[in-house]
C-alpha positions in Angstrom: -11.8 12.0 -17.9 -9.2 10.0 -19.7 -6.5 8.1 -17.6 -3.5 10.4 -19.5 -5.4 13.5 -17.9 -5.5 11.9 -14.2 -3.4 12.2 -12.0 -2.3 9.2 -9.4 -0.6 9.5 -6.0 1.4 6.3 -4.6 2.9 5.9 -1.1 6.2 3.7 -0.5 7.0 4.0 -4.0 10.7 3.1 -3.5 10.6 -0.4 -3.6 8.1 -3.5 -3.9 4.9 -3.2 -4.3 4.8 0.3 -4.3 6.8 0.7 -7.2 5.4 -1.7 -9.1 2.0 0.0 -8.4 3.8 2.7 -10.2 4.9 0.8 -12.8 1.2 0.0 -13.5 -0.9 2.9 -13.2 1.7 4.7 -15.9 1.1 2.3 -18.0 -2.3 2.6 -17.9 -2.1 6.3 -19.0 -1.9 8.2 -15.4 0.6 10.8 -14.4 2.4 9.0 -11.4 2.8 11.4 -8.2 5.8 8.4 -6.3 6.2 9.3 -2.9 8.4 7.4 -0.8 11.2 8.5 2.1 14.6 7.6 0.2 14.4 10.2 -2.7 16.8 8.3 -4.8 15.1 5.7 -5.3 12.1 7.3 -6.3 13.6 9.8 -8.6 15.3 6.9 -10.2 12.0 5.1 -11.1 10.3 8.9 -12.3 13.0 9.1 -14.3 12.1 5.5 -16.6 8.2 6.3 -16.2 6.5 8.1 -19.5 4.8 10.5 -17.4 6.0 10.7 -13.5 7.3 12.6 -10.8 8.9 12.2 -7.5 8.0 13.9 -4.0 10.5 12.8 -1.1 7.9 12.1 1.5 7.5 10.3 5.2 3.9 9.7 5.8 4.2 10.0 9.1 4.8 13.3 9.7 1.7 15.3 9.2 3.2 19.0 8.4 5.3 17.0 5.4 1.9 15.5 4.1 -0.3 18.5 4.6 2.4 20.9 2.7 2.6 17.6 -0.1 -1.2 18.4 -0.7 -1.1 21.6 -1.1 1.5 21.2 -3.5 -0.7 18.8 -5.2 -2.7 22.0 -5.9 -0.8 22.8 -9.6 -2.1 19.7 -10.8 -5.4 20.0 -12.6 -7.1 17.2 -10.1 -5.5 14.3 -7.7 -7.6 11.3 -8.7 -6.6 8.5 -7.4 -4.4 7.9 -4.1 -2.9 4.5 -3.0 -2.4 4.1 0.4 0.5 1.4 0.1 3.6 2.7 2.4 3.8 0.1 5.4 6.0 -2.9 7.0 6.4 -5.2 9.5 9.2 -5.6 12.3 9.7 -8.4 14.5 8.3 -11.7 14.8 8.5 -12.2 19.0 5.2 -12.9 20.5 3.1 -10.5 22.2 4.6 -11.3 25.6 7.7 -10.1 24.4 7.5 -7.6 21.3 8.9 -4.5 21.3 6.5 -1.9 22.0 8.6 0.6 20.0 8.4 -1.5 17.2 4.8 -1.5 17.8 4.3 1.6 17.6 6.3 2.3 14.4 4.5 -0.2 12.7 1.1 1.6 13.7 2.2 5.2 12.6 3.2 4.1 9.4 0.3 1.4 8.6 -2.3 3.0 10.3 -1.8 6.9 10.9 0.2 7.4 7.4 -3.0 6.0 5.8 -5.0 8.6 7.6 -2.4 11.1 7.5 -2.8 10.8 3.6 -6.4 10.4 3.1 -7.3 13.2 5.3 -4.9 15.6 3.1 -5.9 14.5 -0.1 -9.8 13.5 0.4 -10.5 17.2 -0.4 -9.2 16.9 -3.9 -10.1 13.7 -4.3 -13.8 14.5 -3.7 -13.8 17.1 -6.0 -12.3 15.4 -8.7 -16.0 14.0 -9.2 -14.4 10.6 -9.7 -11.8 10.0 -6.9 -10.4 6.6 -5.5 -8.8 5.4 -2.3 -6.6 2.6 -2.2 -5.7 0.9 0.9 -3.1 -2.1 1.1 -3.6 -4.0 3.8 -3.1 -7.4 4.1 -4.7 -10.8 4.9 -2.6 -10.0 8.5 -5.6 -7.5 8.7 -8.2 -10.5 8.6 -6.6 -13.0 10.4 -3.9 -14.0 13.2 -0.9 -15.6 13.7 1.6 -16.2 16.1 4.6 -14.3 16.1 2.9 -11.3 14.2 1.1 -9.4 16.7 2.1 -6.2 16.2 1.7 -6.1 12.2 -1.6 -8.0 12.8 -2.6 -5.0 15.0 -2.0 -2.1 12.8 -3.2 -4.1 9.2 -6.4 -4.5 11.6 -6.2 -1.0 11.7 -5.6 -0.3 8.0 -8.5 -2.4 6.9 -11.1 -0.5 9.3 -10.2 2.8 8.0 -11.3 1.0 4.5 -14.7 0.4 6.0 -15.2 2.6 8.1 -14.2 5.3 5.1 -16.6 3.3 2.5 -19.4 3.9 4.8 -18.9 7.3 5.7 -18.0 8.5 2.3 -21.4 6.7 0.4 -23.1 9.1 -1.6 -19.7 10.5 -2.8 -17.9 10.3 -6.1 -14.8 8.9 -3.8 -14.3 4.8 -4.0 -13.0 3.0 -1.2 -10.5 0.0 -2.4 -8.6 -2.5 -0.1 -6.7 -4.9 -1.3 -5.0 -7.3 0.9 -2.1 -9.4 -0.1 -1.5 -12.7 1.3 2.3 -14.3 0.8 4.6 -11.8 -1.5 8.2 -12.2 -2.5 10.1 -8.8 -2.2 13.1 -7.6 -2.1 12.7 -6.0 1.5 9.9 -6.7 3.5 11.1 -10.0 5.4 14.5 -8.9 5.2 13.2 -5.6 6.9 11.1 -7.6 9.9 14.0 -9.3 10.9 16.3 -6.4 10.8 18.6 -7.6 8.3 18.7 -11.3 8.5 18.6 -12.6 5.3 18.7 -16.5 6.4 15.3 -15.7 8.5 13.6 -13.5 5.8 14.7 -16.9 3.1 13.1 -19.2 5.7 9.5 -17.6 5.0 9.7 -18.2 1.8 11.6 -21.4 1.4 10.4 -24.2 -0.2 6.7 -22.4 -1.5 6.1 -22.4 -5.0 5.5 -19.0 -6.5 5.0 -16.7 -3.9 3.1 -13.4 -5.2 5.3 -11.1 -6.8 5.5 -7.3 -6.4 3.9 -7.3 -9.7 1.4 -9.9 -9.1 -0.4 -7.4 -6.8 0.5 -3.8 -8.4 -1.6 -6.0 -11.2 -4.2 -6.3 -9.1 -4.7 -3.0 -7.8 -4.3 -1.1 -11.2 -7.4 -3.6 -12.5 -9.3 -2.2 -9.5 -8.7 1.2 -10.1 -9.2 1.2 -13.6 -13.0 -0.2 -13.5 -15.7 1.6 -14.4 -16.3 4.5 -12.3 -19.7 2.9 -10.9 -17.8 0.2 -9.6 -16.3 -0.1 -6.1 -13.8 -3.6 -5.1 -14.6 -3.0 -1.6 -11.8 -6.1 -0.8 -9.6 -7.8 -2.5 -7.8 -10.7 -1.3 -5.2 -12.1 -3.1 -2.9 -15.2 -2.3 -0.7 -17.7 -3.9 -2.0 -20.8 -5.4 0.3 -22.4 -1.9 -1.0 -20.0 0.8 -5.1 -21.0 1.8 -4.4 -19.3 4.8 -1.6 -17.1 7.1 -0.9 -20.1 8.8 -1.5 -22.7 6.1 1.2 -22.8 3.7 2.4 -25.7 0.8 5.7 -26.0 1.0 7.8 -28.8 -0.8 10.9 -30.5 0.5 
């Protein structure tokens, strides 16, 4: 099936990655499902893409996501589903976090994933050439101070990847994560420190070329679009100035 026949659902489509991801994959040819919580924004970005639509969706709430697949029905197959709606709040250590923002963090990174797979896996299975995407981040592989929570649930993200990959062998579904290291958005540090635009600066300050939004959505569309037979099982991608979460070249 050509890529203008197939049909490509993208989570946290409003901003960042996710709408960069967007960006991509209609580029490539597919028809872009954008699903996202602030409807605006999404039917903005539907509205500039050659072939798109927009679906006000929160990915944590199951009966929302369950009556999204079925609507999914009047399409003639759901190929491709990227998994990418998450964030982080807070930076306190573990002895202090929030456990509210804990467990926001979790539904969204971890049971929105599942929420969404779960609904769609149906379709995407019989597709006879279906893909999962899951955006995780190098948080998922590694620790750092200060990061627990978002540590916790990107753990959490990645081992739906595996666990999926190995549970689904045999199937014409692919299991892709990809996992960012340091990327320059608009909103995500401004978001983990609830507003604070001199903290979110101070992650980024004096590091040459942090990944962009569309340094990544890059790198998830080349995933998807390889041959059928072949399955990025991980992906991690950094800046040239990140070897590590807590290794970092920064100038000045």
């Amino acid at each position: 099936m050509t890529a203008e026949a197939r049909t490509a659902v993208v989570t946290g489509a409003s901003s960042g990655i996710g709408a960069a991801t967007a960006r991509a994959l209609a580029a490539a040819g597919y028809h872009v499902v954008l699903t996202a919580r602030r409807k605006d924004r999404i039917e903005a970005l539907a509205a500039e893409l050659p072939n798109a639509e927009a679906y006000a969706l929160d990915v944590t709430d199951r009966a929302a996501v369950d009556a999204f697949a079925a609507d999914l029905g009047r399409h003639p197959s759901v190929d491709v589903l990227v998994n990418n709606a998450g964030g982080a709040l807070g930076a306190e250590p573990v002895a202090t976090g929030d456990p509210a923002d804990w467990r926001t963090m979790y539904e969204v990174n971890v049971l929105g994933v599942l929420h969404m797979t779960q609904a769609l896996l149906p379709a995407l299975t019989a597709s006879g050439d279906g893909t999962v995407v899951v955006l995780s981040s190098t948080a998922g592989h590694g620790t750092y101070e200060g990061g627990g929570g978002y540590v916790a649930a990107k753990h959490g993200a990645h081992v739906i990847a595996e666990t999926l990959r190995l549970e689904l062998c045999g199937e014409p579904v692919r299991v892709i994560e990809v996992a960012p290291g340091m990327v320059k958005t608009d909103e995500f540090a401004t978001t983990r420190f609830r507003g604070d635009t001199d903290k979110a600066a101070k992650v980024y300050a004096g590091v040459d070329q942090p990944l962009s939004a569309e340094d990544v959505a890059d790198t998830i569309a080349w995933a998807i679009t390889r041959p059928s037979h072949v399955n990025v099982d991980l992906l991690v991608v950094r800046p040239r100035a990140q070897a590590s979460n807590s290794k970092v070249h920064r100038t000045g």
